[in-house]
C-alpha positions in Angstrom: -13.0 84.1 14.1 -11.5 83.8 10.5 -11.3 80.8 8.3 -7.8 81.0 8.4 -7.4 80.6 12.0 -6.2 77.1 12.4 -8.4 75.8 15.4 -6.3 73.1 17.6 -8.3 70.0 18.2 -8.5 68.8 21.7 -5.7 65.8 22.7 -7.3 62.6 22.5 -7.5 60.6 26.1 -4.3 58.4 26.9 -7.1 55.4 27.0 -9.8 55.6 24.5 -13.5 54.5 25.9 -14.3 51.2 23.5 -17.3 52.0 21.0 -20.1 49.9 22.1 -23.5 50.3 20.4 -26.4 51.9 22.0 -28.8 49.7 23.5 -32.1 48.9 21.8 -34.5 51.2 22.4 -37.3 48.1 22.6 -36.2 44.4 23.9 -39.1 43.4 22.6 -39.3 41.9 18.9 -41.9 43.7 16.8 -43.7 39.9 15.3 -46.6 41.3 14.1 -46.1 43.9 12.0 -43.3 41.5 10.2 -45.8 38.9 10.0 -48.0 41.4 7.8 -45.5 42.3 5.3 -46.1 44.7 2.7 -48.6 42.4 0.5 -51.5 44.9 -1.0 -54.5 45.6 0.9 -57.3 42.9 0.5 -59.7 43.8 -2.2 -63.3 44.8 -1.3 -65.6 41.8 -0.6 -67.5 42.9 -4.0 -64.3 42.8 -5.9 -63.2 39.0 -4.6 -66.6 37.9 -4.4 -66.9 38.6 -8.7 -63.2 37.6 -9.1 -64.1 34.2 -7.6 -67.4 33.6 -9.5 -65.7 34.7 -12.4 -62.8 32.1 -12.1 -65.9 29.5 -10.7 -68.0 29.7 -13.8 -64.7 29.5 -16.0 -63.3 26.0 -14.2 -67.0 24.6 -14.4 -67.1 24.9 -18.1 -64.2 23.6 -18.4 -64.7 20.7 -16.2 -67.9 20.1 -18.3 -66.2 20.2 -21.8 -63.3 17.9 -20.0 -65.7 15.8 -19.1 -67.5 15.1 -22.4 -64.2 14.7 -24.1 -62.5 12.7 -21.3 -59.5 15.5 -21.3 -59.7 16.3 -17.7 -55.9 16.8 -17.4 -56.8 20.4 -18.6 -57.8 21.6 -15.5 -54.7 22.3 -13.3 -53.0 24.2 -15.5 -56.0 26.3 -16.8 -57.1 26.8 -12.9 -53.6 29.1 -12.6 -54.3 30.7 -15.9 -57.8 31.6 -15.0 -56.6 32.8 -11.6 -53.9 35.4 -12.8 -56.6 36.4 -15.4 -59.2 37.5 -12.5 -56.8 38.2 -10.1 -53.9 40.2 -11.4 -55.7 41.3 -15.3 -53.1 44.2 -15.6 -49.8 41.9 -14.9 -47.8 41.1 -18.1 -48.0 36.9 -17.8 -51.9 37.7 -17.8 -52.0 39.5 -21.2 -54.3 37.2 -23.9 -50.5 36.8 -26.0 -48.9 35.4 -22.8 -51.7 33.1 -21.8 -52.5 31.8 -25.3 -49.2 31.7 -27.0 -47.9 30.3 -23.6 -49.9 27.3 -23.2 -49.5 26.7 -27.1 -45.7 27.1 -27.0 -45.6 24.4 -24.2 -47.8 22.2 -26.2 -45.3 21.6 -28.2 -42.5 21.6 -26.1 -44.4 18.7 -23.9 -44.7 16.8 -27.1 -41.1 17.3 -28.6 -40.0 16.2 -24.7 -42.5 13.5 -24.9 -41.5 12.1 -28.4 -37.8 12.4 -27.6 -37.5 10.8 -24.1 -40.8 9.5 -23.3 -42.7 9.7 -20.3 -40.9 9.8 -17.1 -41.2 12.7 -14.3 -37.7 14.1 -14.8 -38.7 14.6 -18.7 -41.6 16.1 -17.3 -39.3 18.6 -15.4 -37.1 19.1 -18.0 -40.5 20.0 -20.6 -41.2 22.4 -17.9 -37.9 24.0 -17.6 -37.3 23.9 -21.4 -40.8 25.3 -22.1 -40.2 28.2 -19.8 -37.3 29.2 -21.9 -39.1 29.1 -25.3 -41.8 31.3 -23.7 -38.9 33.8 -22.1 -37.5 34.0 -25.5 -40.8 34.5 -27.1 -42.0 37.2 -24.7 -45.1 35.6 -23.8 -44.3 34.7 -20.0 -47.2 32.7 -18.4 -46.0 29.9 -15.8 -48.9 28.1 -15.5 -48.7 26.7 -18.9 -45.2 24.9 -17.8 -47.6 22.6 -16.4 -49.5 22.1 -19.5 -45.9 20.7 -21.0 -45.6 18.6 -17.7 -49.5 17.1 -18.1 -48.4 16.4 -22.0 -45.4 14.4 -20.6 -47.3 12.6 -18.2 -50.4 11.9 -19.4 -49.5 11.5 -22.7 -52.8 12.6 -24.2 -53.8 12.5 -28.2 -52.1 15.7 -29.7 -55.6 15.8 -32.5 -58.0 15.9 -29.4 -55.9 17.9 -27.0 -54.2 20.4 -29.0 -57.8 22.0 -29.8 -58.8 21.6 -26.8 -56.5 23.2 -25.3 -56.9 26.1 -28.2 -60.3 26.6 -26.9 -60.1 26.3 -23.5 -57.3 28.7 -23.4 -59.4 31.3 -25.3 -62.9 30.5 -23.1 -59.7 31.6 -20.0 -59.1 35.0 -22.2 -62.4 35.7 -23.2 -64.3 35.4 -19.9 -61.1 37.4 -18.0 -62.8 40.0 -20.7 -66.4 39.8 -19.9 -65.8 40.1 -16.5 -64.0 43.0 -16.8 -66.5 44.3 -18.5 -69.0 43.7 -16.2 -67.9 45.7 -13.4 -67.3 49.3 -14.2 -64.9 49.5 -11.3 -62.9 46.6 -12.5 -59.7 46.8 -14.0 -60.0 46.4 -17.6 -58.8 43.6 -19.0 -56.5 43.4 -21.3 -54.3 45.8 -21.2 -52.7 44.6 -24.5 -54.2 41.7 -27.0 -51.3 40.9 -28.8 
């Protein structure tokens, strides 16, 4: 046969069978494996065992310097930061510039917010929201420190004690997600970028 044989089709039937899908294959609904998801494999018991002592030792220091200054408001949103920092040390909003500039950036939103509409929980919301746009536009994307602007707002704390504070806690956060890189040699190293 030739290509330019024209090939005549077969006439369609005078009543067409409807198009109806093919049944399932299974009636039964596959929960389990949709349950799962496709979340990462859990780390090896030696990896979250140091990640959690890590992010332990960190929260306890804190807690301790909190304590002596009578700043414990610190501690939520440096709990998150600390966190990310063991938990996910290659991720950009984990990177020392993120964490530090982040929670510093917020600072002064939460006191701009505070100073301008004083201390209510929708200023708070509105510190948060407007601190997560200063920290977009800076490039240093960290989310927990929204809630240091929302603490700020609420709490109203003493800018010359907790501004340092803050400083140094923030850097203790940094500097330990460090150490503990360090201390592993299977660990990721952290970080991947300083500034």
């Amino acid at each position: 046969m030739s290509t330019d044989e024209i090939i005549e089709a077969s006439p369609a039937p005078a009543h067409p069978r409807p198009l109806t899908p093919d049944p399932p294959a299974r009636t039964r609904p596959r929960i389990l494996p949709r349950l799962a998801g496709r979340a990462p494999a859990p780390p090896p018991a030696g990896t979250a065992l140091h990640n959690i002592s890590a992010v332990t030792a960190v929260l306890l220091a804190l807690v301790a310097v909190g304590s002596v200054v009578h700043e414990p408001v610190l501690i939520p949103p440096l709990a998150a930061s600390a966190a990310i920092v063991h938990s996910v040390p290659r991720l950009p909003l984990a990177q020392p510039r993120s964490v530090i500039a982040g929670h510093l950036l917020c600072a002064g939103v939460g006191y701009a917010v505070l100073a301008a509409l004083g201390s209510a929980p929708w200023a708070a919301a509105l510190a948060a929201g407007i601190g997560l746009a200063v920290m977009t536009a800076a490039r240093t994307p960290h989310s927990p420190a929204c809630a240091t602007a929302v603490v700020i707002v609420l709490r109203q704390p003493r800018p010359l004690t907790f501004v340092p504070l803050l400083a140094g806690a923030v850097l203790v956060v940094v500097l330990a997600g460090w150490a503990a890189s360090r201390a592993r040699p299977s660990a990721p190293r952290y970080p991947a970028y300083w500034w």
